[in-house]
C-alpha positions as CSV (number, residue, x, y, z in Angstrom):
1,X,193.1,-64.1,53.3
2,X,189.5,-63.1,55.0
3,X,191.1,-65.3,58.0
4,X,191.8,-68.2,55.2
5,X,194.1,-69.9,57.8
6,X,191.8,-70.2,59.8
7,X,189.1,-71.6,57.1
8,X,191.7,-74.3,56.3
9,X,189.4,-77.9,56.3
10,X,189.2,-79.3,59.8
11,X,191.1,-76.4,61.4
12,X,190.9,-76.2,65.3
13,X,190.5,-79.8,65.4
14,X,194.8,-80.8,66.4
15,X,195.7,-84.0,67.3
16,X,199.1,-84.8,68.2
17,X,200.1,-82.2,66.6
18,X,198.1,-82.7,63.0
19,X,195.6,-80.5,62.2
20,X,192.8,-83.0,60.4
21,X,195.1,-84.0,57.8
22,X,198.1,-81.5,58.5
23,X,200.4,-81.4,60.6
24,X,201.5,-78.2,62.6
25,X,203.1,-75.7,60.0
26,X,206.2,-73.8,60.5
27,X,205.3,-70.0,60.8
28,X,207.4,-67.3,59.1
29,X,208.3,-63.9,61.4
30,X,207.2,-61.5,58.9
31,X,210.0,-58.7,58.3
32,X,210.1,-58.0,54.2
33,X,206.2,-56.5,54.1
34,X,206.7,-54.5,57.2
35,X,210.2,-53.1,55.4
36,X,208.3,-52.7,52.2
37,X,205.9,-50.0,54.3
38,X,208.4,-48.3,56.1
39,X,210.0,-47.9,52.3
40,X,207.3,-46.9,51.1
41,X,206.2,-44.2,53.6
42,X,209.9,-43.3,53.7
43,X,209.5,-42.7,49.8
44,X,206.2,-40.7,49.8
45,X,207.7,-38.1,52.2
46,X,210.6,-37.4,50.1
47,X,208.0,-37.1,47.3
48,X,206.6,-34.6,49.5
49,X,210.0,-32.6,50.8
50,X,210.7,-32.5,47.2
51,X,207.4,-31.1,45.7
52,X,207.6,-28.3,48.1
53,X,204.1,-26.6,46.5
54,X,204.4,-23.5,48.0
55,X,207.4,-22.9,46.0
56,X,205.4,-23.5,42.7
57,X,203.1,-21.2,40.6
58,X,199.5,-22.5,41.1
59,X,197.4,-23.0,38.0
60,X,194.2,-24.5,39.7
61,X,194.3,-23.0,42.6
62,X,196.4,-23.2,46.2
63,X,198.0,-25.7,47.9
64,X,195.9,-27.9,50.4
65,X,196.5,-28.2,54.0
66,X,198.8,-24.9,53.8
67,X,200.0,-25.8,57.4
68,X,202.5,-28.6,56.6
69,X,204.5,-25.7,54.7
70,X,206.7,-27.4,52.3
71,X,205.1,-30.8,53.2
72,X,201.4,-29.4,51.4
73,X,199.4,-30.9,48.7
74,X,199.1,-29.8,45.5
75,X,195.9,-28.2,44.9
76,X,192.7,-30.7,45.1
77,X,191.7,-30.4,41.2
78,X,195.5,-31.3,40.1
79,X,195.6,-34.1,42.2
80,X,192.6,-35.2,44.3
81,X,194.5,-37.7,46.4
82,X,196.3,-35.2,48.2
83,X,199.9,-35.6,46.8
84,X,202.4,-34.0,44.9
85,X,202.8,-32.6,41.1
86,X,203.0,-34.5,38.0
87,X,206.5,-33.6,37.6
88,X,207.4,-34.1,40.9
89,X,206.8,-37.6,40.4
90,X,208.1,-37.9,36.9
91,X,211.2,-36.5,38.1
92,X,211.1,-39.2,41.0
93,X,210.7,-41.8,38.8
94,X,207.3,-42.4,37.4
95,X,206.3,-43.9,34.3
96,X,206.7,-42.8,31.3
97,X,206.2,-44.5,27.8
98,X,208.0,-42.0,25.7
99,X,210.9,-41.7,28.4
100,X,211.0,-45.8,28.5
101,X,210.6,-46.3,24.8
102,X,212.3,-43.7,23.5
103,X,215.2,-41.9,25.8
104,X,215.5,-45.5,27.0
105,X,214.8,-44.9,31.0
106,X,213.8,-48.3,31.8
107,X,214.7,-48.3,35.2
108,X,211.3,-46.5,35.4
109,X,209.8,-49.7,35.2
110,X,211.5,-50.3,38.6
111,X,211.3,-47.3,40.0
112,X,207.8,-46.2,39.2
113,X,206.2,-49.6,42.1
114,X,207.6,-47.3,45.3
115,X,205.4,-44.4,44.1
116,X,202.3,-43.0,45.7
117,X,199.7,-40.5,43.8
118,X,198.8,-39.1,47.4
119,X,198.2,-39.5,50.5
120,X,194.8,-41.1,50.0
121,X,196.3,-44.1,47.9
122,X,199.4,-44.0,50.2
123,X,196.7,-45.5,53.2
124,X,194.8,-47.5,51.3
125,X,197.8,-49.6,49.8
126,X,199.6,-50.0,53.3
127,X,196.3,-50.7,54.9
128,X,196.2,-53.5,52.6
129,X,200.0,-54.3,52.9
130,X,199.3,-54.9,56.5
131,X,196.6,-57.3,55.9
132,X,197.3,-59.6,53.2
133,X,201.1,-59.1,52.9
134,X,202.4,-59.7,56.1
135,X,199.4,-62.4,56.2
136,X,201.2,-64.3,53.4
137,X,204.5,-63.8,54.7
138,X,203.5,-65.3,58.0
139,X,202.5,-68.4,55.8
140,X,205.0,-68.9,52.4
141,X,207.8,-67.1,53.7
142,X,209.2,-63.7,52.3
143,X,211.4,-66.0,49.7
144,X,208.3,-66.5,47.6
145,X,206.2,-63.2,48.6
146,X,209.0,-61.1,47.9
147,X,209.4,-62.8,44.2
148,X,205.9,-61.9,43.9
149,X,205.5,-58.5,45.0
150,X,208.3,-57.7,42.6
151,X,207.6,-59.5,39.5
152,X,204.3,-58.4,40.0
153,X,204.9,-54.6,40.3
154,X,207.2,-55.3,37.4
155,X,204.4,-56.9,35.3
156,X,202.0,-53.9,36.3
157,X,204.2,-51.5,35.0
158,X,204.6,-53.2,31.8
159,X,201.5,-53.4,30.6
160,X,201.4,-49.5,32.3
161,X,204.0,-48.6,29.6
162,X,202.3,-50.1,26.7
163,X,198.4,-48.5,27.3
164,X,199.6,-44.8,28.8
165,X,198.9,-42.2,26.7
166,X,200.7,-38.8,27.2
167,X,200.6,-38.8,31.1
168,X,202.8,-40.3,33.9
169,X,201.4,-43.1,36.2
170,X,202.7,-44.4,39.6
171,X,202.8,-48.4,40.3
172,X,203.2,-49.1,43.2
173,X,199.2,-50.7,43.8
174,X,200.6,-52.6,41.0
175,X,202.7,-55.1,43.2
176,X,200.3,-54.9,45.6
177,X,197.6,-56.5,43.2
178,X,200.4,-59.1,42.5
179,X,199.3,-60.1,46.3
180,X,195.9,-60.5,45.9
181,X,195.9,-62.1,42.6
182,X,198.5,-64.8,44.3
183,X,195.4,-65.0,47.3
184,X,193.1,-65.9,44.6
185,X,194.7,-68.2,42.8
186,X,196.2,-70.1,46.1
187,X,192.7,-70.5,47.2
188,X,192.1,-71.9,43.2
189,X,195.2,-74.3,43.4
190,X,195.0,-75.5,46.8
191,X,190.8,-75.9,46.7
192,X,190.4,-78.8,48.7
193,X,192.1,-77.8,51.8
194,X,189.8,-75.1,52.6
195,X,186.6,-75.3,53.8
196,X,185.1,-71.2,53.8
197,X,186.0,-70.4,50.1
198,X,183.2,-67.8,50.0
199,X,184.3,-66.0,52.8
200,X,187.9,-65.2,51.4
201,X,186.6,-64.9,47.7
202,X,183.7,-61.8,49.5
203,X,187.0,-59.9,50.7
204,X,189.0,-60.1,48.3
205,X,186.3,-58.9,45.6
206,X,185.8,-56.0,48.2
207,X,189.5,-55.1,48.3
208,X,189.8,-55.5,44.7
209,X,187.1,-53.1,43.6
210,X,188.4,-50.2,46.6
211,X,191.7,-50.0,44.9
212,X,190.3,-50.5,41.0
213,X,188.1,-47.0,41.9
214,X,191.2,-45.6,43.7
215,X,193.1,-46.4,39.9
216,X,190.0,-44.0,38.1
217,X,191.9,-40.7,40.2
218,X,194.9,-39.2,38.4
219,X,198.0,-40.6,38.6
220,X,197.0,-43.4,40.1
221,X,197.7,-47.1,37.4
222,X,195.1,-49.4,36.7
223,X,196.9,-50.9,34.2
224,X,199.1,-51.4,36.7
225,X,196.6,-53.4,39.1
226,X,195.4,-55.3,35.9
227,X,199.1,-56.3,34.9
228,X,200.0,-56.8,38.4
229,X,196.9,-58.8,39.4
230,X,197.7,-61.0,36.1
231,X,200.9,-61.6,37.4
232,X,200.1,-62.4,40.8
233,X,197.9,-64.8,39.9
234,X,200.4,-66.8,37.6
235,X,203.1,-66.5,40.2
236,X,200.3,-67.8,42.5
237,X,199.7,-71.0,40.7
238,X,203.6,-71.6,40.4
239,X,204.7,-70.1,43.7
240,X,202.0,-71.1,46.7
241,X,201.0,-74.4,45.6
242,X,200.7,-76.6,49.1
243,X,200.5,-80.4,48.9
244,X,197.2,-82.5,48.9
245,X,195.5,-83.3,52.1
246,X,197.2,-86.0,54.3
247,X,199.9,-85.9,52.2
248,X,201.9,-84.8,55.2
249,X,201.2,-88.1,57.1
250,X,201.2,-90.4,54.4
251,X,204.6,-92.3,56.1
252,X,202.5,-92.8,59.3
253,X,199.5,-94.8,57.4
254,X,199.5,-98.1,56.5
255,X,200.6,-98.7,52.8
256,X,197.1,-99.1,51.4
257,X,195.9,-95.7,52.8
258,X,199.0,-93.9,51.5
259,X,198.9,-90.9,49.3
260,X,201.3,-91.8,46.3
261,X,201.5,-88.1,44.6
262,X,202.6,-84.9,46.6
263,X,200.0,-82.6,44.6
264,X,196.8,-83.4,42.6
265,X,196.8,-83.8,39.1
266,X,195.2,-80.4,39.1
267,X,197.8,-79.1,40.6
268,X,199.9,-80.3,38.0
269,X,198.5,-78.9,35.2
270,X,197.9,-75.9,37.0
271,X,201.3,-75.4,37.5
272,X,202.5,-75.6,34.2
273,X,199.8,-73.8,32.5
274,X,200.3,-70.4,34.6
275,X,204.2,-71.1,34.5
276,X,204.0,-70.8,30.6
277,X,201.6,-68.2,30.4
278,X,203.6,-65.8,33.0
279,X,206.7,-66.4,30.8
280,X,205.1,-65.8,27.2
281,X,203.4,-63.2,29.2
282,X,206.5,-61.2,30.0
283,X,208.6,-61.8,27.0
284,X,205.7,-60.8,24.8
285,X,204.9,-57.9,27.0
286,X,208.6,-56.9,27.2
287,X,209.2,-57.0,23.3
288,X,206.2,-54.7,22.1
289,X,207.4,-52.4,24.7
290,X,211.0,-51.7,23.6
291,X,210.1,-52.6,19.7
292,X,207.7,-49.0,20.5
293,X,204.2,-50.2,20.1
294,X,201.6,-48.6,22.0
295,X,199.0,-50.1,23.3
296,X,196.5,-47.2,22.9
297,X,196.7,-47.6,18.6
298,X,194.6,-50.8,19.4
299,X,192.5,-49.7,22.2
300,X,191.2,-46.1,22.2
301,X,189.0,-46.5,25.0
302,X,191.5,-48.1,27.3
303,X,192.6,-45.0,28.9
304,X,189.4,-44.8,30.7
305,X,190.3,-47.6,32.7
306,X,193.3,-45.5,33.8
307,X,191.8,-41.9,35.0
308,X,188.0,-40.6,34.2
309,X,188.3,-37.0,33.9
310,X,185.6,-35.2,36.0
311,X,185.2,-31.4,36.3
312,X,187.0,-31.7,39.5
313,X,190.2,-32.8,38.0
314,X,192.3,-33.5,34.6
315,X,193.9,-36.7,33.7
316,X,196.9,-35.5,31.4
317,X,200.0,-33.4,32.6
């Protein structure tokens, strides 16, 4: 988290183990992000072996890098991230709203987070897997970052289903938002511990807005990033909370200098208002979505958020 850890209050400054207020934490071996990866690479090259574009009839065009043989892109105009067909992908597992509302497919919902567009968004989301998911697996553990990588690709893909209009969409930047919304709101929750907020906030709004243009390419979810970044940051709040500074050492101090209360009172209320709001936020989300509303009869713009179509490439099917 823009080397968060390290921006922790007092850190570099151990005594006896304590680290101005905390003692030495347990590190985690990370091992579920670096599986995650290798999943997802694994997943994107069966995408590929499967599309097999030389195989298809072009209609914009030939396939890119021809060289890789059945292992080519479609052509640059159908998908400018240097990936597969649209139907490749839906056959794979994208999402769907008509397919998850209406043949009732909802395992697309699961599915759809261990898609990539392309190549291009394949990088960019492991890039940032290596960075701030194994980061927070090294500190919380892949108990807590695995709940959230899930529930937040699951939340992504959601609100996905509700605001697609006729084309599919891959999620799998979805979870990873989940991740960086959690960063935010740990920073948030756990405020007073750290002493270089600005310089974890700077990356994170940098990170944020690479990925966010990456969702304006076909193919590629921003409702997913918005519904997993939503969720992420809930989960955060409920998930990641640490306890108050000195809290750790309170037994050691005399009884006047104590620290009566684990958390903050912030922390508290914190807690409980993203725990409730993640909940309502699901079950509401879930309900419109197999009840068959669609998100677009309320939001005509909205798919603009998803894919701006350019004279370089279409957004539908």
């Amino acid at each position: 988290m823009a080397d968060v850890e390290g921006n922790r209050s007092g850190a570099g400054k151990r005594s006896g183990g304590v680290a101005h207020g905390y003692r030495e934490e347990r590190g985690w071996t990370p091992w579920l992000m670096p599986l995650v990866l290798a999943a997802c690479v694994a997943v994107f090259v069966v995408e590929m072996y499967v599309n097999n574009c030389p195989s298809r009839s072009q209609a914009y065009g030939s396939c890119s890098a021809r060289f890789l043989h059945r292992f080519s892109f479609q052509p640059v105009r159908e998908n400018p991230l240097f990936g597969p067909s649209a139907s490749t992908l839906e056959k794979l597992g994208a999402l769907q709203w008509s397919k998850v509302v209406h043949q009732h497919q909802a395992w697309r919902l699961v599915t759809c987070i261990w898609l990539h567009a392309g190549l291009i968004h394949l990088l960019a989301n492991m890039l940032c897997l290596l960075f701030v998911g194994v980061r927070l697996e090294q500190q919380f553990g892949f108990v807590r970052i695995g709940i959230i990588y899930l529930l937040s690709g699951l939340g992504g893909a959601v609100l996905s289903a509700l605001l697609l209009r006729n084309g599919i969409s891959v999620g799998a930047s979805g979870a990873l938002f989940g991740l960086f919304g959690a960063m935010v709101s740990e920073l948030i929750i756990n405020w007073t511990i750290y002493s270089n907020r600005v310089a974890a906030l700077l990356t994170l709004v940098v990170i944020i807005a690479i990925n966010l243009g990456i969702g304006l390419f076909p193919h590629v979810d921003n409702f997913a990033h918005i519904g997993g970044f939503s969720s992420g940051f809930l989960l955060g709040f409920v998930l990641l909370i640490r306890p108050q500074f000195g809290w750790m050492e309170h037994e050691d101090l005399p009884f006047p200098a104590q620290i009566l209360s684990k958390y903050k009172a912030y922390q508290y209320i914190l807690w409980v208002i993203a725990l409730l709001l993640l909940v309502a936020g699901f079950v509401v989300g879930l309900v419109m979505l197999f009840t068959g509303v669609n998100g677009n009869d309320h939001c005509h713009w909205c798919h603009y958020l998803n894919c701006v179509p350019t004279s370089r490439w279409v957004c539908e099917n």
